[in-house]
C-alpha positions as CSV (number, residue, x, y, z in Angstrom):
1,X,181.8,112.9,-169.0
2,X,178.3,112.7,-166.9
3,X,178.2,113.0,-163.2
4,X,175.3,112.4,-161.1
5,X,175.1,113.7,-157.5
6,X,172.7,112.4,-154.6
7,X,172.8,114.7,-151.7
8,X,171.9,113.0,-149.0
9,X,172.5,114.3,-145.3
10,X,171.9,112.7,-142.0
11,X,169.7,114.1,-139.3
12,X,166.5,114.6,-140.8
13,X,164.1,115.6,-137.8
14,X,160.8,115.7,-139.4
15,X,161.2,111.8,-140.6
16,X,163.6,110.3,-138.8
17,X,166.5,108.8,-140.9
18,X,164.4,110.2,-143.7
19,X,167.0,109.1,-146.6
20,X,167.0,105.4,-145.9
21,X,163.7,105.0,-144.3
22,X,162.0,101.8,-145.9
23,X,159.7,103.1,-149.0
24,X,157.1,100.3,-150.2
25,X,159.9,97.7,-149.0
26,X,163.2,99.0,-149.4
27,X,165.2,102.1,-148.7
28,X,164.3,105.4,-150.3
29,X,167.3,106.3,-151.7
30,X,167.5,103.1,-153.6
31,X,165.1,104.3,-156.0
32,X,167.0,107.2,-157.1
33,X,170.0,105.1,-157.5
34,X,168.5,102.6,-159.2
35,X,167.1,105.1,-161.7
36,X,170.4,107.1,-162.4
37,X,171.8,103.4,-163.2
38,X,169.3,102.5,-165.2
39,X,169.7,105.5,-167.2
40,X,173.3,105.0,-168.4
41,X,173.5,108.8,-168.9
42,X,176.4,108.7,-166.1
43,X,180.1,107.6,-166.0
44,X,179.9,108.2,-162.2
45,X,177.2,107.9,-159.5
46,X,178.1,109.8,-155.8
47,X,175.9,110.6,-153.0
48,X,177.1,113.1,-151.1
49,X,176.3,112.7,-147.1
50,X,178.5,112.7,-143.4
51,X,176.2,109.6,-142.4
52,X,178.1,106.1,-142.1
53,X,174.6,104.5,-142.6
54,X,173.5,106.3,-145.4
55,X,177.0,105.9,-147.4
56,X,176.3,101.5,-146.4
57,X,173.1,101.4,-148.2
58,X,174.2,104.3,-151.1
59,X,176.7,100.9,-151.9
60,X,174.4,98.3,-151.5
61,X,172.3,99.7,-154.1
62,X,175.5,100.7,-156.6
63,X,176.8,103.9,-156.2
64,X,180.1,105.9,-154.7
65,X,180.7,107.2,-151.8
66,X,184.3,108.6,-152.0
67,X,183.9,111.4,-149.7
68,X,182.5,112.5,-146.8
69,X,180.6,115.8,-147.0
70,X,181.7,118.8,-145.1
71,X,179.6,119.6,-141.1
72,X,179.9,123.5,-143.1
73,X,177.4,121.6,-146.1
74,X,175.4,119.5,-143.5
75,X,173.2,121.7,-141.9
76,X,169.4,122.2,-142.3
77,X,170.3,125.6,-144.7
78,X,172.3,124.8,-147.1
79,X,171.1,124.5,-150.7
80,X,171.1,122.3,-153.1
81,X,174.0,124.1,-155.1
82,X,176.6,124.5,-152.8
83,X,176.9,120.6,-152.3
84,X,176.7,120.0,-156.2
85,X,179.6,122.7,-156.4
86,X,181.7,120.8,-153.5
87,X,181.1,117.3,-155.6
88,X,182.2,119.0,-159.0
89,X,185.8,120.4,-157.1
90,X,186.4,117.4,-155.3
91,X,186.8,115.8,-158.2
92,X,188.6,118.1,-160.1
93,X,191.0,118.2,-157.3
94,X,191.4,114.7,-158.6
95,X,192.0,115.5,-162.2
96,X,188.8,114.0,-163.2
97,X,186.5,116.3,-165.3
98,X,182.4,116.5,-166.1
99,X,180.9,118.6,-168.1
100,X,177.0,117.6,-167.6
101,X,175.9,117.5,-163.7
102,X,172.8,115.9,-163.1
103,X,171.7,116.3,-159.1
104,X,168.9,114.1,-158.3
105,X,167.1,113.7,-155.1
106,X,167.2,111.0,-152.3
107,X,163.7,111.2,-152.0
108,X,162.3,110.7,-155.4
109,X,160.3,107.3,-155.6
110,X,158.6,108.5,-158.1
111,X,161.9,109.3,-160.7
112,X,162.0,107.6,-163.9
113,X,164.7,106.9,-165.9
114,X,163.2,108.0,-169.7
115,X,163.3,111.3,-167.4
116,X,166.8,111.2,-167.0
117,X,167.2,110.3,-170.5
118,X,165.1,113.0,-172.0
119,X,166.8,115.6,-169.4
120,X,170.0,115.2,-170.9
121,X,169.6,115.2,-174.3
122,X,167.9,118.6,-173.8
123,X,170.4,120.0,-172.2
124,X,173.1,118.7,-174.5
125,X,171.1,119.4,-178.0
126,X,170.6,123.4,-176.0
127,X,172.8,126.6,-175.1
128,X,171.0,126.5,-171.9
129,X,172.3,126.1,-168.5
130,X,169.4,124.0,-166.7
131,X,167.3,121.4,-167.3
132,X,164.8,120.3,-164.3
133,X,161.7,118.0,-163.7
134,X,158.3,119.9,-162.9
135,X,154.4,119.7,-162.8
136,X,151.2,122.4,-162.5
137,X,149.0,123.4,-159.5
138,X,145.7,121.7,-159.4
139,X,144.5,124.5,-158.7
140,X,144.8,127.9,-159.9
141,X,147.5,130.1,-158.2
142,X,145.9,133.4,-158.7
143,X,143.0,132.1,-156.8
144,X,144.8,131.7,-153.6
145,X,144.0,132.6,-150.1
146,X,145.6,133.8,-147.1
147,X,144.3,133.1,-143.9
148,X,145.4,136.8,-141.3
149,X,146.1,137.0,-137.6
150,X,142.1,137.8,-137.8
151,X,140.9,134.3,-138.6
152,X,139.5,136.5,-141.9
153,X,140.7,135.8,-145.1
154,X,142.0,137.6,-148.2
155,X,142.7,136.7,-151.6
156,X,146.0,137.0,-152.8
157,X,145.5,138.5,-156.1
158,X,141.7,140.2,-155.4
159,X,141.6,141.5,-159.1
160,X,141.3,137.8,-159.9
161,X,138.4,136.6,-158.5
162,X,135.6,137.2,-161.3
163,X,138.4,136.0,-163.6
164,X,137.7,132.4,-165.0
165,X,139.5,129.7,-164.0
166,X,140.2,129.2,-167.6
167,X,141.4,132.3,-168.5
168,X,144.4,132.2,-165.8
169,X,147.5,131.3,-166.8
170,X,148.7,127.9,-165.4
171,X,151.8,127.9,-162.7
172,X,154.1,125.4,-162.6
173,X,156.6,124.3,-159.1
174,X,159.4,122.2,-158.7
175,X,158.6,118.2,-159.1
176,X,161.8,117.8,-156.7
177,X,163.1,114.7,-158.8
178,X,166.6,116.0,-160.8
179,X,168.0,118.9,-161.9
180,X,170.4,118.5,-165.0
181,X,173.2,121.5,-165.7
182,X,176.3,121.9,-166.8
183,X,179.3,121.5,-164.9
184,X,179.9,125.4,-165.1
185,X,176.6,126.1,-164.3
186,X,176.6,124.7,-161.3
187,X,180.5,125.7,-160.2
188,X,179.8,129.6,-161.2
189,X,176.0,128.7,-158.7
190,X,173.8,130.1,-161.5
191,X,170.1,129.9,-160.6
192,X,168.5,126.7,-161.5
193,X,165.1,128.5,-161.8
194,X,166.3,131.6,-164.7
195,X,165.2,131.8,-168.0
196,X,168.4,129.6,-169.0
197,X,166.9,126.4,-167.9
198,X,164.4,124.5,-169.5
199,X,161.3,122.7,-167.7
200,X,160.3,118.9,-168.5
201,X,156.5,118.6,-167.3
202,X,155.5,115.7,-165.5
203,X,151.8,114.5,-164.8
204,X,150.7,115.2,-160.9
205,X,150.3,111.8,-160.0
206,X,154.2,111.1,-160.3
207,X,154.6,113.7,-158.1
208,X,155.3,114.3,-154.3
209,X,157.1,116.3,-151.9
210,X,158.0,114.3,-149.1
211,X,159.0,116.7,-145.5
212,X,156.0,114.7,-143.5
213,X,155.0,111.6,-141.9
214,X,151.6,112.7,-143.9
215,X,153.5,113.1,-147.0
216,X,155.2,109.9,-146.6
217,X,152.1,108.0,-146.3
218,X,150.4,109.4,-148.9
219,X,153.6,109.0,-151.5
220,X,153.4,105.1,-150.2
221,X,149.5,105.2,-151.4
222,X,149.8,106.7,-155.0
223,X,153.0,104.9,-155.7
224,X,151.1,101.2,-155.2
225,X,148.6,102.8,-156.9
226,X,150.6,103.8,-160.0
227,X,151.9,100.0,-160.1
228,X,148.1,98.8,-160.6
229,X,148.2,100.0,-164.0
């Protein structure tokens, strides 16, 4: 049995009603939805919010709603965990049982569902606990700056500088698309970024975090970009 949770509060204050906020024509959520469906990996599709509105168009587009989430799992600190965990018990509490968890963002216009696909076969063909979506800096970490109280700079890692470019070793961060794990992973709140979790690598132009106005926009841009191809 495969679960798929999408965690989706109310009260976003950088972007107002961030989670359903209309995304190249139709709500933002609806595209992670649409993808978990598509994928067929899942015998159940939740999101997990407290907002009314958000639960309306969370049906509109196919998935459950059958609980509201807790004000204590609400708030602008909790993580991502905690509210898979809370999903997972609720509906053990109801004697129904998963044993792959795959928590994908509300925000994730970019998500594909191959992605999905290929996440969970990975994590079903591995002993591993984690299997998550990410991409590389453009540009090399070890190269970084700090700007100090000063206005002055300094490098972050000095002994770096005469190094070249293609002698560092590249970084990868957190695409912020889905996070598959297993059911016990997730209810024992082992780390999603250990050394039991595996990475799938997507190309940069699929994607982007989305916490501004400016980050909306520019998702809006490459996305109708991406469909001229």
């Amino acid at each position: 049995m495969r679960l798929c949770v999408i965690p989706a509060r109310g009260g976003s204050k950088r972007i107002l009603k961030k989670n359903i906020k209309l995304f190249v024509g139709k709500p933002i959520i609806a595209y992670s939805i649409e993808a978990a469906i598509k994928s067929k990996c899942f015998d159940t599709i939740v999101v997990s919010t407290d907002d009314e509105e958000i639960a309306e168009v969370a049906h509109q587009y196919g998935a459950e709603t059958p609980f509201v989430r807790p004000s204590s799992l609400s708030d602008d600190y909790v993580g991502t965990i905690p509210v898979v965990k809370h999903a997972i018990e609720w509906f053990t509490e109801k004697k129904k049982n998963f044993e792959f968890v795959c928590c994908i963002y509300p925000t994730a216009p970019f998500i594909s569902s191959d992605d999905i696909v290929t996440g969970m076969e990975l994590l079903s063909e591995s002993n591993n606990d984690y299997v998550f979506s990410v991409t590389n800096y453009a540009f090399p970490i070890q190269r970084a700056i700090r700007i100090l109280n000063s206005k002055q700079v300094e490098m972050f890692q000095p002994k770096k500088f005469n190094t070249r470019s293609q002698d560092l070793e590249e970084a990868y961060h957190d695409a912020g698309q889905f996070y598959w794990g297993k059911a016990s992973a997730w209810k024992n709140e082992i780390p999603v970024f250990s050394k039991t979790s595996i990475p799938i690598i997507l190309p940069r132009y699929r994607v982007q975090d989305i916490d501004t106005p400016e980050d909306w926009l520019y998702a809006e841009l490459m996305y109708k970009a991406s469909k001229l191809k």
